[in-house]
N, C-alpha and C positions, 0 to 999 in steps of 0.2 A: 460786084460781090464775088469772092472765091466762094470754089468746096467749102472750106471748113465751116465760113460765114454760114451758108446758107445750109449746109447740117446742122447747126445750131437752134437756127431760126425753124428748120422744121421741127427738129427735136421737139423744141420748148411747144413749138405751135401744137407738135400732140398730146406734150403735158397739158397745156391748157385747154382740149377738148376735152378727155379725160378727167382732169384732178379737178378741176371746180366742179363737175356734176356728177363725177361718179358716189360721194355720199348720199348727195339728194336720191340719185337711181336706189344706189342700196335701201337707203331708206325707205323708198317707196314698192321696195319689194320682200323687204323683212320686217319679223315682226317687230325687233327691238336695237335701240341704241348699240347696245350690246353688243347684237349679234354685227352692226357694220366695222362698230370696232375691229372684233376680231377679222375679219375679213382683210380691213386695212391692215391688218396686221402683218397678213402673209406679203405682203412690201419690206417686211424689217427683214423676214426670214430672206429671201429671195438676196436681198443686198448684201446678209451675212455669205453667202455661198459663190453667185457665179460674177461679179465685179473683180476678187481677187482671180479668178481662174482662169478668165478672161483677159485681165491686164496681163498677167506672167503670159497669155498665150502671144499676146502684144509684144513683149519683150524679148521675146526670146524665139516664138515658131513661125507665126502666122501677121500679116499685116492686120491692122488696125481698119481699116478700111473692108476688108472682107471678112471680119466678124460683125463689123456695123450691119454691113448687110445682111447677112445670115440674119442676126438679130431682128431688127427692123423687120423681114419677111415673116416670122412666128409672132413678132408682136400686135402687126395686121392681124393676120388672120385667128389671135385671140381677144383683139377687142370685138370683130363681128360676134364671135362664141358667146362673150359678156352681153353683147345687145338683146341674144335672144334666150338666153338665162332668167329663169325668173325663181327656183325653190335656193335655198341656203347651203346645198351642195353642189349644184352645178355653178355658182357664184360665187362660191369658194375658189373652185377648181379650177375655174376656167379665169379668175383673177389672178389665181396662185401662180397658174401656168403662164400669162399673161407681165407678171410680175419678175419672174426670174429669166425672163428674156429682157423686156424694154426696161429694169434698173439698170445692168451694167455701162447702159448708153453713155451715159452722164460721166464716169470714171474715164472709161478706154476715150470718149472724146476730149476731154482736160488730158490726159498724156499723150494722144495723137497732137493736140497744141503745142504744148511745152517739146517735146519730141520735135516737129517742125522745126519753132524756133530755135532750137538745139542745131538743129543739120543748118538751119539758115544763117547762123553764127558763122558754124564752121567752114560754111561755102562762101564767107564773106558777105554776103545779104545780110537785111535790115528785117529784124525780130517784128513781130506783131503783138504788141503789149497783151496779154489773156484778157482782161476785164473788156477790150476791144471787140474782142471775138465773143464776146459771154452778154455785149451790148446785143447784138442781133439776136440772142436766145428771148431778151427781154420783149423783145419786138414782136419775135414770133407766138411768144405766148400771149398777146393781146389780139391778133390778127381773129380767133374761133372767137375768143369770148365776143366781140362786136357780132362776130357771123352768127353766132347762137341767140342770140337777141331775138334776131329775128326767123330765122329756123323754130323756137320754140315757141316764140309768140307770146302776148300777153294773156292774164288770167289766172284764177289759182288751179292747183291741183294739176298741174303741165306733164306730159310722158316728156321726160329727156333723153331716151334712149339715141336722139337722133343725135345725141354729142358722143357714143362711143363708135357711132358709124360714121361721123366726122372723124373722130382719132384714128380708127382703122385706114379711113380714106390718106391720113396725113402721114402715116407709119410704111405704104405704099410708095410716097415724096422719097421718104428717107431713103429708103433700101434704094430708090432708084440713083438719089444723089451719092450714096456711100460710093456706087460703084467712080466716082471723080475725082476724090478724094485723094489727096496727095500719097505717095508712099515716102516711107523714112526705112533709111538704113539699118536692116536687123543687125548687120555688121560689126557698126560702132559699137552697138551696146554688147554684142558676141566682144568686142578684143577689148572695152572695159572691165566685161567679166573676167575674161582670162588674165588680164595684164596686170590681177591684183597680186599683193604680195602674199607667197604662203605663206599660212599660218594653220596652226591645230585644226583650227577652224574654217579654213577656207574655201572644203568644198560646199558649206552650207551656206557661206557668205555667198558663192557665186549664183546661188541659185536668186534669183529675184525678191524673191516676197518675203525670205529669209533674209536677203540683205537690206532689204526695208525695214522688218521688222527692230533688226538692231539698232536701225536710227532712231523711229518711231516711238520705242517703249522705252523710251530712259530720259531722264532731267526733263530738262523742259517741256519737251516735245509730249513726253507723256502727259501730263499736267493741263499742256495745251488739248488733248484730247478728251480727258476723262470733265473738263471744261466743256467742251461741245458736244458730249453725250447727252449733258446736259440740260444745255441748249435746245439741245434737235428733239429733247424729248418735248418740250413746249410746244417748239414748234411743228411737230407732228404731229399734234393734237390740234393744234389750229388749222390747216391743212386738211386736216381728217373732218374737223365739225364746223367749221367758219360759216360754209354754206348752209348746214342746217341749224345753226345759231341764225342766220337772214330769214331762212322761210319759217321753220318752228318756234323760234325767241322773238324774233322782231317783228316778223309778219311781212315780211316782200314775200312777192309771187319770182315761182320759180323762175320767171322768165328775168329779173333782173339780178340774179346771182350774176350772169357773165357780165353785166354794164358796170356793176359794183365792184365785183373783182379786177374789171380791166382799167377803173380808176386806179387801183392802187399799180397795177404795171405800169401804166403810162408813169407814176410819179419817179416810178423806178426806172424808168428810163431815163430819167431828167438826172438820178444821182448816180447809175452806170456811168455816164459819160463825161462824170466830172469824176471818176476813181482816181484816172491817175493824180489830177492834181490836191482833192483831199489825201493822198495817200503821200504824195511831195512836203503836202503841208503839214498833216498830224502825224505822219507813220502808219502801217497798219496797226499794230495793238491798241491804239485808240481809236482807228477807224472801226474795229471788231468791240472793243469794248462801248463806245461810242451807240455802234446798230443794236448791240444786244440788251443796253440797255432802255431805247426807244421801244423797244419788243417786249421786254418786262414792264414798263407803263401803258401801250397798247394793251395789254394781256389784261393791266388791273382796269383800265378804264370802259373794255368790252365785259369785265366781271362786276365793277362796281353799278355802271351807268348802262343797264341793258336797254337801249333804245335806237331808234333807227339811225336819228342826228349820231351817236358816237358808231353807232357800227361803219356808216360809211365815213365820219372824218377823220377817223381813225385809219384808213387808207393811208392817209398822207404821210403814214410815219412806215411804209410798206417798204419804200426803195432802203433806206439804210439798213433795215432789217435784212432783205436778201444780200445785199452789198458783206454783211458780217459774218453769215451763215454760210452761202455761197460763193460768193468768190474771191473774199480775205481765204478761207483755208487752203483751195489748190495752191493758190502764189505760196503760201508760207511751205508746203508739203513739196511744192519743187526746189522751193531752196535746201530744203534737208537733203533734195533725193541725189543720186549718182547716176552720170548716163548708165546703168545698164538694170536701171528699176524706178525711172521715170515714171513708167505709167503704173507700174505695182504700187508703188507707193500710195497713189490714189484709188488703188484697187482695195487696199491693205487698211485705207481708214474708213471706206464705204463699209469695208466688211464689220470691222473690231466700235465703229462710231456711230455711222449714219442707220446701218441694218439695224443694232440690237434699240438704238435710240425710238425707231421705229416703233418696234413690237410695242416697249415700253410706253411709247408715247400713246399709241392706237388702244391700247387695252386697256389700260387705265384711261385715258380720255373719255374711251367709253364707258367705262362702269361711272365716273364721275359725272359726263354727258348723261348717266340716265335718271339722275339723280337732279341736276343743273347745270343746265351748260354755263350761265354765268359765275358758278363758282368752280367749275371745272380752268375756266380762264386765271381766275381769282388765282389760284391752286397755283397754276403754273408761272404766274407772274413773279411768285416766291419765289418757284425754283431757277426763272430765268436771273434773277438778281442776284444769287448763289451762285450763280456761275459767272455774271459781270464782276466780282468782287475775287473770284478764283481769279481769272485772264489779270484782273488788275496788279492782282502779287505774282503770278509766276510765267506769265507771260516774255518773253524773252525771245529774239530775232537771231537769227544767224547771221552775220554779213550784212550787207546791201541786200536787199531785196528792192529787184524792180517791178510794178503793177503793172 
């Protein structure tokens, strides 16, 4: 297993200590739906601000590898903060602060990939398809939820706090592997910037996220975005309440949120590793249209049929769903990008797509969560289908794209 592989596999391994039980914790330490909403909220905000700052720093100052780490070291020592958090401003704060370090992971490591494989072209070497490298994330996030099984134990009414000192514990992994991590030539992308041609405009273009931005917000590309805001606001709500849909709608005890959640990874481990050839076979715009649309029938069938049988077979439709969300957009966002905003470009739609999608999703999820979580679902299965029926008219590829 290389660096990259195994940053991944941690990454994801602390999204998964984390993001399945950090609702339940909130929950169990505020008073209302509401208020976790908002909380989850400060995830959107955070994604709007240091993802793009970060990547341009990737592009142009600083390696990719040693912002990881930096990162990773503050996002340790703010999950221990959240374990022992217990009033609605230190849980706030210490999420917020928590949040604007460990998002931009996800961006700067998808352009340290594509980056790579870039220099590995040029050096004559054999590329490592991205959905390859994005397999071991799948891995890794299944690895806690098995360990938190039994860490938490069976029973109702369970303290989880011991899953944000697992993620602390696994955020400690990271920063240590960051430091392995391959470097790429700041170089290249320095004499693609300069070697553009003048124009009116050309000092703006050379700056990174600026020259992203001109690809990003026009024809299709745009359309393909204002599509996945869409999307991710669904699916931020599912993510944000799924778990307390298990323990408060259906009635599982805390301790099987992580066995129930790591059914649906394991499935998506199964549809990771056949990408490339669904993606030989259908293209991605039907492999994205395809996942998004099992996501908007999951959505109605956890709002229509609130019972245990559909919350967990409803799992099985989990891998094409991230397969659509996750990692159909970097492949389609490196084919737009130019070596010298490779990884801005991915910084540039966490901020403008994934961040605001967030807020939206998290806040409203919750004011509808406190209302019903099954028709909170209900809610968003409309809106995920609005957005399959967008991808299907305006969707449009550039070139060859390879998975």
């Amino acid at each position: 297993m290389g660096a990259l592989q195994r940053q991944f596999l941690i990454t994801f391994a602390a999204m998964g200590a984390i993001l399945a039980y950090l609702p339940v914790l909130l929950q169990q330490r505020l008073e209302s739906t509401a208020e976790v909403g908002i909380i989850l909220a400060t995830t959107g905000l955070a994604i709007i601000s240091t993802p793009v700052i970060m990547t341009a720093l990737a592009d142009t100052k600083l390696q990719s590898r040693s912002i990881i780490a930096v990162l990773f070291s503050v996002s340790a020592l703010t999950c221990y903060w959240q374990a022992v958090s217990h009033s609605f401003a230190t849980l706030f704060i210490s999420h917020t602060v928590f949040a604007f370090f460990f998002w931009p992971l996800a961006a700067l490591q998808d352009g340290l990939v594509f980056a790579a494989n870039q220099q590995a072209t040029s050096d004559g070497r054999s590329e490592t398809p991205y959905h390859r490298v994005r397999t071991f994330g799948t891995i890794g996030f299944a690895i806690p939820l098995a360990a938190l099984y039994f860490l938490i134990g069976p029973g109702e009414n369970k303290d989880v706090t011991i899953a944000m000192m697992l993620g602390g514990g696994v955020c400690v992994l990271g920063f240590l592997n960051a430091l392995t991590l391959p470097r790429v030539s700041l170089g290249q992308a320095r004499r693609a910037r300069f070697s553009m041609p003048a124009q009116s405009d050309s000092k703006l273009s050379r700056i990174p996220t600026f020259a992203a931005a001109r690809v990003l917000f026009r024809g299709p590309a745009l359309l393909f975005c204002i599509c996945l805001f869409i999307a991710h606001v669904g699916n931020s709500a599912y993510y944000g309440f799924y778990s307390i849909y298990l323990t408060e709608t259906v009635g599982f005890s805390e301790a099987w949120v992580g066995p129930i959640t790591m059914l649906g990874v394991v499935l998506e481990l199964g549809v990771m590793t056949t990408t490339g050839l669904l993606t030989a076979k259908f293209g991605l715009k039907w492999l994205i249209v395809g996942g998004l649309g099992l996501m908007a029938l999951r959505f109605a069938m956890l709002g229509l049929f609130p019972n245990q049988h559909i919350a967990v077979w409803t799992q099985v439709l989990h891998g094409s769903t991230v397969v659509a969300i996750y990692v159909v957009p970097p492949i389609y966002l490196n084919a737009l990008a130019g070596d010298h905003f490779r990884s801005s470009i991915q910084g540039l739609y966490a901020m403008t797509v994934f961040g605001p999608s967030r807020i939206v999703g998290n806040i409203l999820g919750g004011e509808l969560a406190d209302h019903s979580l099954p028709m909170m679902f209900s809610v968003f299965s409309i809106t995920t289908l609005i957005a399959v029926i967008g991808l299907v008219i305006f969707m449009k590829l550039p070139g060859q794209i390879k998975g």
